[in-house]
Structures are given as structure tokens and as C-alpha cells.
C-alpha positions in Angstrom: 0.0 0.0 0.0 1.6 2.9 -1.0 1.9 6.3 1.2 -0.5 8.4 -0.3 -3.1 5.1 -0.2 -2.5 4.6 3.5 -3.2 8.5 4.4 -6.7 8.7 2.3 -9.6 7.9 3.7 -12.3 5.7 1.6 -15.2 7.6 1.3 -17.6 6.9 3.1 -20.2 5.7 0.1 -17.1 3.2 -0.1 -16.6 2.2 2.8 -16.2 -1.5 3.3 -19.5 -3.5 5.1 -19.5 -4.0 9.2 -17.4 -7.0 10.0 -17.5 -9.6 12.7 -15.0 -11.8 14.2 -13.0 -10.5 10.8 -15.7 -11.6 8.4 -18.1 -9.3 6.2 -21.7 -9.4 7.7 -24.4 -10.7 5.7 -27.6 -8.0 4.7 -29.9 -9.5 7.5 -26.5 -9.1 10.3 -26.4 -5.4 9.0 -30.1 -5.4 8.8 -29.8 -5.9 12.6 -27.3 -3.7 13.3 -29.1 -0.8 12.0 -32.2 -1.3 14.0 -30.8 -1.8 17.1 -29.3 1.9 16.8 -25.6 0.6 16.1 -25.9 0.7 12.6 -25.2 4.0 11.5 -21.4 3.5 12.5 -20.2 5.7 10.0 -21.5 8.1 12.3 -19.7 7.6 15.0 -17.1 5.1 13.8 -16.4 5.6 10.1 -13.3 2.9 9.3 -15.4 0.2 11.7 -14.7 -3.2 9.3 -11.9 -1.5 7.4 -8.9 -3.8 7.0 -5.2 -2.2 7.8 -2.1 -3.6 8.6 -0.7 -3.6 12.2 2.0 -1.0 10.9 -0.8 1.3 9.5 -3.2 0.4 12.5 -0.4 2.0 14.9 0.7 4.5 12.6 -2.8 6.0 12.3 -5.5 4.4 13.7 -4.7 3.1 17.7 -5.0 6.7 19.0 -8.5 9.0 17.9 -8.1 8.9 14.6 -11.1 11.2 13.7 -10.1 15.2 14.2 -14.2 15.2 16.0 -15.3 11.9 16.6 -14.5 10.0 20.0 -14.3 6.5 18.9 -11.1 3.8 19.7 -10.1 1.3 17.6 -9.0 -2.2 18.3 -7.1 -4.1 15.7 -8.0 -8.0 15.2 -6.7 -9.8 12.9 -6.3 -6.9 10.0 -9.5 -5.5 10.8 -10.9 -2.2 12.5 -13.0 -3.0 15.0 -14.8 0.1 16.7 -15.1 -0.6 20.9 -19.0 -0.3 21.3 -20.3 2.6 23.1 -21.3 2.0 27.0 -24.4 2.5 28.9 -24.9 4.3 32.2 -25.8 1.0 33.6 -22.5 -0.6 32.0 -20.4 2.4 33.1 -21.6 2.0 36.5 -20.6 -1.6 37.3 -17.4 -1.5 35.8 -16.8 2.1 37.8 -17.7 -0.3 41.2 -15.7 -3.4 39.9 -12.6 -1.1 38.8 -12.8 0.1 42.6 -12.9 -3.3 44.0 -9.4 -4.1 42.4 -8.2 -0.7 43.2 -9.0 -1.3 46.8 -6.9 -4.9 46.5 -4.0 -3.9 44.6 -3.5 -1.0 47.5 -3.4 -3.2 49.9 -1.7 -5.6 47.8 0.5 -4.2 45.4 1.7 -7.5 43.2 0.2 -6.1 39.8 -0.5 -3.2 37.7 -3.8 -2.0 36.3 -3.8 -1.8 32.3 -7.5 1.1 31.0 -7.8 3.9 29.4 -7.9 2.4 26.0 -4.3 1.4 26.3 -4.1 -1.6 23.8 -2.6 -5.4 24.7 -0.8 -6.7 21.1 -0.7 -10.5 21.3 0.0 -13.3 18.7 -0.1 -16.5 19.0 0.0 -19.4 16.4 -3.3 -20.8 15.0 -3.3 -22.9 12.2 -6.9 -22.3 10.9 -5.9 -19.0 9.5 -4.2 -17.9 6.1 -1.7 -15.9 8.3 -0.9 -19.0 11.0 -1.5 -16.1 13.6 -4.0 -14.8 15.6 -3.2 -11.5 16.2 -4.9 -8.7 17.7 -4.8 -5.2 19.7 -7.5 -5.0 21.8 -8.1 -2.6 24.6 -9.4 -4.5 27.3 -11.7 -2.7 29.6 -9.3 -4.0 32.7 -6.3 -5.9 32.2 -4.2 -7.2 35.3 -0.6 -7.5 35.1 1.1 -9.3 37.8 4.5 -8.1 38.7 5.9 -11.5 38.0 4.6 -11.4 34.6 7.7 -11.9 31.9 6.4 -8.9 30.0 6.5 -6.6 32.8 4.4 -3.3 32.3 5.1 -1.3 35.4 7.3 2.1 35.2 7.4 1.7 31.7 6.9 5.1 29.1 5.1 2.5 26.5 1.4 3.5 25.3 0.6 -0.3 24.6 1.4 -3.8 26.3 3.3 -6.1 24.0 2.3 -9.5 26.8 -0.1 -10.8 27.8 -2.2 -10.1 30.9 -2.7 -12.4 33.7 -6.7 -11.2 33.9 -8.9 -9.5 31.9 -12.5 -8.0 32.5 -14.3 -6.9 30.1 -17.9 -5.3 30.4 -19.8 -7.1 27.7 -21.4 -5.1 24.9 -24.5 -5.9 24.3 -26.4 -3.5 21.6 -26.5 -6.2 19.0 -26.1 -10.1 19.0 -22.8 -9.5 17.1 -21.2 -7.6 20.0 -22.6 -10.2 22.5 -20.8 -13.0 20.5 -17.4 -11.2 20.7 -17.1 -11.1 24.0 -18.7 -14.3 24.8 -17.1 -16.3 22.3 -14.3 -14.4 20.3 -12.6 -12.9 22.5 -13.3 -16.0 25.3 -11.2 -18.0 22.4 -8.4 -15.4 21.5 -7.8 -14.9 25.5 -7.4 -18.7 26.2 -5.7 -19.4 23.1 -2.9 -16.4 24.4 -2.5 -18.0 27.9 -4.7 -14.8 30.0 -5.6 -16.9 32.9 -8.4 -15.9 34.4 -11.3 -13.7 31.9 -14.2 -12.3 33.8 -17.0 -11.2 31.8 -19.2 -8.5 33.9 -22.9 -7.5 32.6 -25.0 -5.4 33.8 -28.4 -7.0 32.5 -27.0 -10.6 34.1 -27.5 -12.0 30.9 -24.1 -13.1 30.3 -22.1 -12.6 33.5 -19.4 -15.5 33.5 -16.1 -16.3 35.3 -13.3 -18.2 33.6 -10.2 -19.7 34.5 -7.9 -21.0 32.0 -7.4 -24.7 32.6 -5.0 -27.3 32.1 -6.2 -28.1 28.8 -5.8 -24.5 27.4 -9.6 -23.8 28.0 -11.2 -22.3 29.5 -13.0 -23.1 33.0 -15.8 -21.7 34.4 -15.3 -20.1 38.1 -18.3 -20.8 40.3 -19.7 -19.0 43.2 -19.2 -21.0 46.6 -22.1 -21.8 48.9 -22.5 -17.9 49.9 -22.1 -16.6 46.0 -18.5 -15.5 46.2 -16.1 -15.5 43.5 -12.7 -16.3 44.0 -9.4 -14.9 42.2 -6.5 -17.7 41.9 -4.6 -14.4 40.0 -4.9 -12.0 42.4 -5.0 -14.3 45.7 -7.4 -12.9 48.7 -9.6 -10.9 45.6 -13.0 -12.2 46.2 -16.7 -10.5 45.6 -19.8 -11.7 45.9 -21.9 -12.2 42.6 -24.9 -10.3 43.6 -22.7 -7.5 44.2 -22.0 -6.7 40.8 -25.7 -6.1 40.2 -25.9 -4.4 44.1 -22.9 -2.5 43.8 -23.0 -1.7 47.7 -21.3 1.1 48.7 -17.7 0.9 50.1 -18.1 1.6 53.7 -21.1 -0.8 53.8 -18.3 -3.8 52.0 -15.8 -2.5 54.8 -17.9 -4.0 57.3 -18.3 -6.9 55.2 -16.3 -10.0 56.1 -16.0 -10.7 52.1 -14.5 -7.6 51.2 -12.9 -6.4 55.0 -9.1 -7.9 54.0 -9.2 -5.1 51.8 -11.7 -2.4 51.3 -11.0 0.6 53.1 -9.0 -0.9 55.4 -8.0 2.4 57.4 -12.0 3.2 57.7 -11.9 -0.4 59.6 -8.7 0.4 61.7 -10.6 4.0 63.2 -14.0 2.1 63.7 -12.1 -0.4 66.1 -9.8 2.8 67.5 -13.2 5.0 68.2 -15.2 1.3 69.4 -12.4 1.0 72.1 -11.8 4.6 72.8 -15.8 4.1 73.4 -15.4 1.4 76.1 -12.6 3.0 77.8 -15.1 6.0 78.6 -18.1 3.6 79.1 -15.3 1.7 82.2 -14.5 5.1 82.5 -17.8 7.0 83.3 -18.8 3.9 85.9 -16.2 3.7 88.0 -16.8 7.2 88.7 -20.2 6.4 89.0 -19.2 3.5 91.4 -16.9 6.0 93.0 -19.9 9.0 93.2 -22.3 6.2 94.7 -19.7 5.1 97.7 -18.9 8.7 98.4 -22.8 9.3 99.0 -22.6 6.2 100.8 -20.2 7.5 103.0 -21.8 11.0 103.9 -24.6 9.2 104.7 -22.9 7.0 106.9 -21.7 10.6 108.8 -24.9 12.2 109.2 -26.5 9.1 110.4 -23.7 8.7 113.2 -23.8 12.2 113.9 -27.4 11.9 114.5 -26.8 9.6 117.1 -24.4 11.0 118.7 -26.9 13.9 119.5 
């Protein structure tokens, strides 16, 4: 592709059709696309389906490509994949599961936090594709990076990850059944297939909430909930939450009190509760022994005016 090719844009009348899991949709996939509001994505997300290389893709389309448009684009396989726009609801749990792990990696700081678009480039062989590769950028909603990881992230001045994470979450996308599939299947594939050991998969509508650990087979698991609903982290060891929660989203001081979440959530609000509960008791012991001590004295004047009336 020559220079001048790679810097013009197709226009849009020309633009290539919406893709999925690097293949061209068929009229009755667009068809549904359109009607569920995602459609139009040359509104919002003109080179969605557009194949590039991985040298144009970082060259000019991993940033914000579009001088007024706020849309990111991943990179999987040679295609342009827009990342689908978020709900309030959506927003909201991944805001309360972003805090979560904040909470744990302050109190136990083994791994680093990879958002804000940043892309994860990983390639791994697959011999069902032209290429022998699967290769992708994606920019996980949360990626986990232990510290022990051989492709350390930490301190670095790098806008991407060339590694792969230990975990992943992503908040599923759900405005069509093509999104869905992505995140349930695709990418559920790709992330196994590149060794991420743990995917978590959050929704907000509960449709599609699921926990996976990568087995010994090279598949993935799924993570149940014990007897009380709580999800447990072999990754991060000690990061646990309860199921329900992610629908709940209680509020941190509430989880504080929580023996599920009290290893690590707010643990200074903890230490002053049991500070101020003892300082409380110490005036309680306080206030009656001078209550004892007020009684006896009473006792005791007592004791004088009754023998002083006796002895007049």
C-alpha cells in the first residue's frame, strides 16, 4: 500500500460492510445492526470493518483517529473494530468493579492495572488461518498485570502492552447479537488461546455474566460461586466478591464492614471504627467507675450524718 493510499480515507459511500470476528456481515447481520441503533457507524465510527495492517493500525488508527469523533479502535486480525459505546448501567458496574481491584492492589500491590484504551498486542500461532497467527490489539476494559509477569508493564513510558495479561474483564457489549458473541465467544477464544488466565466477563443485565479460569487443557473453566455466591481470584490471591454485588454495587463503607471484602476495602476506615469502638469502652469503664466511686462517696456522707445523729 503505498503512502499516499494509506493517508486517504475511503469515502464513506465506499466504505467497506460492518465485519464480525474478521468476516463481512451478511444483509440481515447489517439489517440488525441498524435497527438496534448501532448501525449507523459511519456516524460515530467511520473505518469500523476497514482492514489495515498492524503498521498502518499503529501509525494511524490506535489513538483518535477522527479530528471530531470520540471513537477507539481495536485491531483484530487486520481489521478495524470500533469498541462499542457504553451505557450508564455498563459504566456503573465497571466504575464499582474497577474500585474493587483498586481497593486490593493498594493493599496488595503485586500487579499493575492496564485502562484507558491502552491496547494489549498479542500473537499467538493458529493454524486455521491464512496468516498462522491470531493476532490482535485490543483494549481491554481492565487488564491485570502481575509483577511476576515476563512482560513486565510497570514504570514503563510505553502507550501499549506487547504481553499478555494475567486477567482481563471486560464489560460485555450488548447493543446487538454480534457484540454479544465477541465477548462471549471471540474474544473468550483469543484470550485462552494467548495464555490470560483468568477472563471475567461483567454484565449489567446478568445475561451473560461469567467467570473463567484458564485450565490445564488450554480452556477455558468456568469459576463458580461457593455456597454464599462469592467468586474467588487464583490471580490475584485474597480478591473475592460476591456475585450479587455486581448487580448491588454496595457502597464501600457498607463492603468495609463486610467479612467478604474487610481484608481489603478501606481498610484504614476499619482500623478507626475499632480505635473510636475502644476509645468508646474506655469511657463507658471510664464513666462507671466514677459512677461507682460518686455512689460510695454518697454512701459514706450518709454513713456521717446518720452517726452524727446519734451521737446527738
Amino acid at each position: 500500500m503505498g503512502s499516499k493510499e494509506k493517508e486517504r480515507d475511503v469515502p464513506r459511500n465506499q466504505e467497506k460492510p460492518l465485519q464480525s470476528n474478521g468476516a463481512a456481515l451478511s444483509a440481515g447481520q447489517v439489517e440488525g445492526e441498524i435497527s438496534s441503533g448501532l448501525g449507523n457507524r459511519e456516524n460515530w465510527a467511520p473505518a469500523h470493518g476497514r482492514r489495515v495492517s498492524l503498521e498502518e493500525y499503529w501509525e494511524k488508527w490506535y489513538g483518535r483517529p477522527h479530528a471530531h469523533i470520540d471513537v477507539s479502535y481495536e485491531w483484530n486480525n487486520g481489521i478495524l473494530e470500533a469498541k462499542p459505546l457504553p451505557t450508564y448501567q455498563q459504566t456503573k458496574q465497571y466504575r464499582w468493579f474497577f474500585g474493587l481491584l483498586s481497593f486490593y492492589l493498594e493493599v496488595n500491590p503485586i500487579a499493575t492495572i492496564l485502562c484507558l484504551e491502552t491496547g494489549a498486542h498479542m500473537s499467538v500461532p493458529d493454524e486455521t488461518r491464512p496468516s498462522g497467527q491470531w493476532e490482535v490489539v485490543f483494549k481491554p476494559d481492565i487488564g491485570i498485570i502481575r509483577d511476576d509477569n515476563p512482560a513486565a508493564w510497570r514504570d514503563t513510558e510505553e502507550h501499549s502492552y506487547a504481553g499478555v495479561c494475567d486477567m482481563i474483564v471486560e464489560e460485555l457489549s450488548d447493543s446487538t447479537t454480534a457484540e454479544v458473541r465477541r465477548d462471549t465467544e471471540e474474544k473468550r477464544e483469543g484470550y485462552a488461546r494467548a495464555g490470560v488466565r483468568e477472563y471475567f466477563i461483567l454484565d449489567a443485565k446478568d445475561r451473560n455474566m461469567h467467570f473463567y479460569r484458564l485450565g490445564a487443557a488450554g480452556n477455558y473453566d468456568e469459576i463458580g460461586p461457593d455456597a454464599e455466591g462469592v467468586i474467588r481470584s487464583q490471580v490475584l490471591p485474597g480478591f473475592q466478591f460476591r456475585r450479587e454485588d455486581l448487580l448491588r454495587q454496595p457502597a464501600h463503607a457498607e463492603m468495609a464492614r463486610d467479612a467478604v471484602y474487610a481484608g481489603y476495602v478501606m481498610p484504614d476506615l476499619q482500623v478507626a471504627e475499632i480505635k473510636a469502638e475502644k476509645a468508646e469502652k474506655r469511657a463507658d469503664t471510664e464513666a462507671q467507675r466514677a459512677d461507682s466511686a460518686e455512689e460510695a462517696l454518697e454512701a459514706l456522707r450518709a454513713e456521717v450524718a446518720r452517726l452524727r445523729r446519734q451521737g446527738s
